[in-house]
C-alpha positions as CSV (number, residue, x, y, z in Angstrom):
1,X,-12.2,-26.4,2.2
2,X,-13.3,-27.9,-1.4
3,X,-10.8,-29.9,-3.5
4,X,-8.0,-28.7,-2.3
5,X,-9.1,-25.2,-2.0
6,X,-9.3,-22.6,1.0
7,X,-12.5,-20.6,1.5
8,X,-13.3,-17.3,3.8
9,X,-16.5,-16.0,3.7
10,X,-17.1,-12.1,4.9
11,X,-20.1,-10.8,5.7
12,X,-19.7,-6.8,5.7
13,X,-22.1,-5.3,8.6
14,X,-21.8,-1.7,8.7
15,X,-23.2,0.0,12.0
16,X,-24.8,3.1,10.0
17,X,-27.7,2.7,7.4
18,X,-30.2,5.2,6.5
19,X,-33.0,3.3,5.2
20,X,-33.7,1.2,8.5
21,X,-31.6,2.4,11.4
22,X,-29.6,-0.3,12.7
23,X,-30.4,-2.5,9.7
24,X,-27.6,-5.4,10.3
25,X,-29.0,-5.9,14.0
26,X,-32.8,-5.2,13.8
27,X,-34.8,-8.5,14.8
28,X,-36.9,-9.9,12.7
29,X,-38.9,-12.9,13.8
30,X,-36.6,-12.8,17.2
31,X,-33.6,-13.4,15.2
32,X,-30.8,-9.9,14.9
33,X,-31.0,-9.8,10.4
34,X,-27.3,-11.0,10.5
35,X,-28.0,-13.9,12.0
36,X,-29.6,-15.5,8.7
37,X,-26.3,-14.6,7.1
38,X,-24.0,-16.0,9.9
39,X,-26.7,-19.4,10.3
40,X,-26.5,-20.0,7.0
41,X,-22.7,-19.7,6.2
42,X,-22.0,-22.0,9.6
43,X,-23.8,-24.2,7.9
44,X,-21.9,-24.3,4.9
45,X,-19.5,-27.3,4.2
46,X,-16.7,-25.8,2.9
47,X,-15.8,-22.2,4.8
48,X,-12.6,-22.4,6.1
49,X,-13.3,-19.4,8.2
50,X,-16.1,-16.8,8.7
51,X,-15.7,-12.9,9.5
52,X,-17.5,-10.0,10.1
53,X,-16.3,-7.4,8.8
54,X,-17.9,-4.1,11.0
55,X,-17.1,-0.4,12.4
56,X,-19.5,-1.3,15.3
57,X,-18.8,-2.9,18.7
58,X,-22.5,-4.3,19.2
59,X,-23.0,-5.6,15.8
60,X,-19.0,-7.2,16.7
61,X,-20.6,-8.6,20.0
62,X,-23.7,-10.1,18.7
63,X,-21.7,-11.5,15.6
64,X,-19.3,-13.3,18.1
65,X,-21.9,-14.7,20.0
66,X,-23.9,-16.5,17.3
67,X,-20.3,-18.2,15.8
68,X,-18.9,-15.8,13.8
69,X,-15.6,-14.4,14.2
70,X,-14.8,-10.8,14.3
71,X,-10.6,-10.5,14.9
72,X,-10.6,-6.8,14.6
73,X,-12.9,-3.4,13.7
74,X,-12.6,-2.3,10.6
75,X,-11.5,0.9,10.0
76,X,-14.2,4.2,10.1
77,X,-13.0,5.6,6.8
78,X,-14.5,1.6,5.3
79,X,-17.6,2.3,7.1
80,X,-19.1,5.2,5.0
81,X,-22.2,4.7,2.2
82,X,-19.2,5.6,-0.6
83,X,-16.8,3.0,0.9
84,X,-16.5,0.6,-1.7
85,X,-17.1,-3.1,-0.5
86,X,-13.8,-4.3,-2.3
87,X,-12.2,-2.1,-0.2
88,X,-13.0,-3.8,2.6
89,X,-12.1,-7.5,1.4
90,X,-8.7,-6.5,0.8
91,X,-9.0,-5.1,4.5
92,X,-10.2,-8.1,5.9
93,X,-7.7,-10.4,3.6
94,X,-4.3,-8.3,4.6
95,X,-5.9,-8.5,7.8
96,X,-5.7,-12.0,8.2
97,X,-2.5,-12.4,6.8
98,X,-1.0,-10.6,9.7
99,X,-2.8,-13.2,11.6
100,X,-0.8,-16.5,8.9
101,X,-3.7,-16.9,7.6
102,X,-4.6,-17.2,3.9
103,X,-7.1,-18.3,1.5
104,X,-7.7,-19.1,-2.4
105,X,-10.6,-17.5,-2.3
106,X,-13.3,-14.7,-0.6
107,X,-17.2,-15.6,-0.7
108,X,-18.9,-12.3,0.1
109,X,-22.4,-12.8,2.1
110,X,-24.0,-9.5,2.6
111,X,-26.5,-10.1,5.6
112,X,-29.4,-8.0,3.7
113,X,-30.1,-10.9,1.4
114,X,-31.1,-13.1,4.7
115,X,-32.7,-15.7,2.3
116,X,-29.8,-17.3,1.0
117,X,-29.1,-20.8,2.1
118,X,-26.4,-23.3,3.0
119,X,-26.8,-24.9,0.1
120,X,-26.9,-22.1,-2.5
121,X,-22.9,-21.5,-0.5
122,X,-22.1,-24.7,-1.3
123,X,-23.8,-25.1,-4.5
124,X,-22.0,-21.7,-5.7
125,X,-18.7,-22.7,-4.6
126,X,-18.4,-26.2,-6.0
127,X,-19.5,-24.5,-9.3
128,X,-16.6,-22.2,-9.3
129,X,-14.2,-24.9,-8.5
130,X,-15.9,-26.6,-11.8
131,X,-15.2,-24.3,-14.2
132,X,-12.0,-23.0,-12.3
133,X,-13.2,-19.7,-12.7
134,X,-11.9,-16.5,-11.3
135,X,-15.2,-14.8,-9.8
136,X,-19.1,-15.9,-9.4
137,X,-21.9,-14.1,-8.4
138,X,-25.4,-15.2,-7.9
139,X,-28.2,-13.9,-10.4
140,X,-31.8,-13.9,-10.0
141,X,-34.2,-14.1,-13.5
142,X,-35.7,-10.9,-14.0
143,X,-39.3,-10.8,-14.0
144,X,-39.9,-7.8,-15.7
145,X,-38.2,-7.7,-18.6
146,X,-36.1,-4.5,-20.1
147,X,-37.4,-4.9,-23.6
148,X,-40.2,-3.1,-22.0
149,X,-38.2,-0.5,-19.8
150,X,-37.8,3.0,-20.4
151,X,-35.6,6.2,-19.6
152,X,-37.2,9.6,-20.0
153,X,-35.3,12.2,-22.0
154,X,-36.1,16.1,-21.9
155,X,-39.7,16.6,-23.2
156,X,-40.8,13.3,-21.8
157,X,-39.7,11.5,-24.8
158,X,-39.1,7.7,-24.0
159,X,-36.1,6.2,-25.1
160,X,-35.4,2.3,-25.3
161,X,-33.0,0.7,-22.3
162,X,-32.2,-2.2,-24.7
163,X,-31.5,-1.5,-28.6
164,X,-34.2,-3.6,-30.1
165,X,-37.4,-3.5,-31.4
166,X,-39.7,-4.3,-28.8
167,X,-42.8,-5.6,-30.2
168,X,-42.2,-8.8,-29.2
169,X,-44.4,-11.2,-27.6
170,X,-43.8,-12.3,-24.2
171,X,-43.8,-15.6,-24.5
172,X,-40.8,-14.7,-26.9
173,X,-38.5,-12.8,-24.4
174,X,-35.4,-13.6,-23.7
175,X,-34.4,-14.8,-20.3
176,X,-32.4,-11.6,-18.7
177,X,-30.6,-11.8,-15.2
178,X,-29.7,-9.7,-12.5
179,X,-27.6,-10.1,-10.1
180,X,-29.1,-10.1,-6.6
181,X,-26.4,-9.9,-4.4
182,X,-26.7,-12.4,-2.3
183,X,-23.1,-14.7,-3.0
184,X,-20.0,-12.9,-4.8
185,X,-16.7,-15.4,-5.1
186,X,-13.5,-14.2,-5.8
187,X,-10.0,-15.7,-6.2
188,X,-7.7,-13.8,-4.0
189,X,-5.1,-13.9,-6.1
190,X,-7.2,-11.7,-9.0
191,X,-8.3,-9.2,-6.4
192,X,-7.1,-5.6,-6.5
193,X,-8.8,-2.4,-5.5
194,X,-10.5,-2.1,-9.3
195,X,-12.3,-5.2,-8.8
196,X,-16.3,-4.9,-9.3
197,X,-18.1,-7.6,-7.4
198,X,-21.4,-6.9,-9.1
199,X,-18.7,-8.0,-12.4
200,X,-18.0,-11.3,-11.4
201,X,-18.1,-13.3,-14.8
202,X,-19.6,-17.1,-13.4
203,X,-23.3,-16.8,-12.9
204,X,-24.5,-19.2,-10.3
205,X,-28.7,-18.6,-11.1
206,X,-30.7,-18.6,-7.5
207,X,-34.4,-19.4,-7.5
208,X,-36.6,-16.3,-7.3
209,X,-38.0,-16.9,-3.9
210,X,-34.7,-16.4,-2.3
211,X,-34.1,-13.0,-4.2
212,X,-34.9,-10.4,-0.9
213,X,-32.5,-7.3,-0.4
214,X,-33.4,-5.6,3.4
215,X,-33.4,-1.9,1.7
216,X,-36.5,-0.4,3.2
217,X,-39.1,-1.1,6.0
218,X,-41.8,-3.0,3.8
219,X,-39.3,-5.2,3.0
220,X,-39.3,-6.4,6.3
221,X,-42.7,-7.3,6.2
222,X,-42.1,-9.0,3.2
223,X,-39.1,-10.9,4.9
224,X,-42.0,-12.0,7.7
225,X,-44.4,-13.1,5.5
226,X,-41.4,-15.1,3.3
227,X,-41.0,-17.1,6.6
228,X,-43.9,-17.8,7.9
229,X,-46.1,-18.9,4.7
230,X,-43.1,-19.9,2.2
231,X,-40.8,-21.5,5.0
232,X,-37.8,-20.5,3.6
């Protein structure tokens, strides 16, 4: 809780991914990947409650064993790649109201961002109590900028992402932000099955070094090399 104000985190953990079988649960430096997540948002000072939200009985286990609560599956029809993560908030949310229990808002930790801290949570949520604001997410400057990206059209001709003149020097570029996915906030009460996390208006800005989405194997290694020179 923060002023006043109710907090569940939910970290989705499907049991399926295509990229790195078993992605959620692989270890890395001894440690299952969703125990970075979980670590991290136990550590948190304001999360009322954490859940993992999974289709899978041994992520479920491992989940309840490092401190995380998992009250009930979800559904296999939520656990596909199209399955749309609001979809399962509003799972996990009606789910807990079955249970009495409700909350102002949802922070949404997806476990393949494992760099994330305690203190960007906390940092992320006392911002959105700030500016009273209805949604966050966290952003990440982008290092190469899209002044100088490019789609290709039919003949190979190159047309311009961004609708500017790009001879521009770089010192001069403007500072551009993505959003890395590693904390989305959302007010309960503004959440419907239309709502697009990756649209959350608040933009709480993450240092670079702890921008690392768990996509393909190399990025493992990356994860390794993160921890053991950058201690992060």
């Amino acid at each position: 809780m923060y002023n006043d104000k109710t907090f569940l985190a939910v970290i989705p953990a499907r049991g399926g991914s295509k990229g790195i079988p078993r992605k959620n649960i692989i270890k890395i430096n001894k440690k299952p990947l969703i125990q970075y997540t979980i670590d991290a948002a136990l550590s948190s000072k304001y999360l009322d409650d954490i859940i993992v939200s999974t289709d899978d009985k041994e992520i479920a286990t491992i989940s309840r064993d490092l401190g995380a609560s998992v009250p009930y599956l979800r559904p296999k029809h939520l656990a596909t790649e199209q399955s749309p993560t609001i979809e399962t908030l509003i799972h996990v949310i009606e789910g807990q109201k079955k249970l009495g229990r409700t909350y102002d808002y949802v922070v949404t930790l997806q476990p393949t961002q494992p760099l994330r801290q305690a203190r960007h949570i906390n940092e992320a949520i006392e911002k959105i109590i700030y500016y009273n604001a209805d949604s966050l997410t966290s952003v990440s400057k982008v290092m190469e900028h899209p002044i100088l990206m490019r789609t290709l059209m039919k003949n190979d001709q190159l047309k311009n992402i961004l609708n500017m003149n790009s001879t521009v020097r770089r010192q001069d570029f403007s500072e551009i932000y993505k959003v890395n996915g590693a904390i989305y906030i959302n007010k309960t009460s503004c959440m419907n099955s239309e709502t697009s996390l990756n649209d959350n208006k608040l933009a709480y800005i993450m240092e670079n070094i702890y921008d690392l989405d768990i996509d393909e194997p190399s990025d493992i290694n990356l994860f390794k090399w993160m921890i053991e020179n950058k201690g992060v």
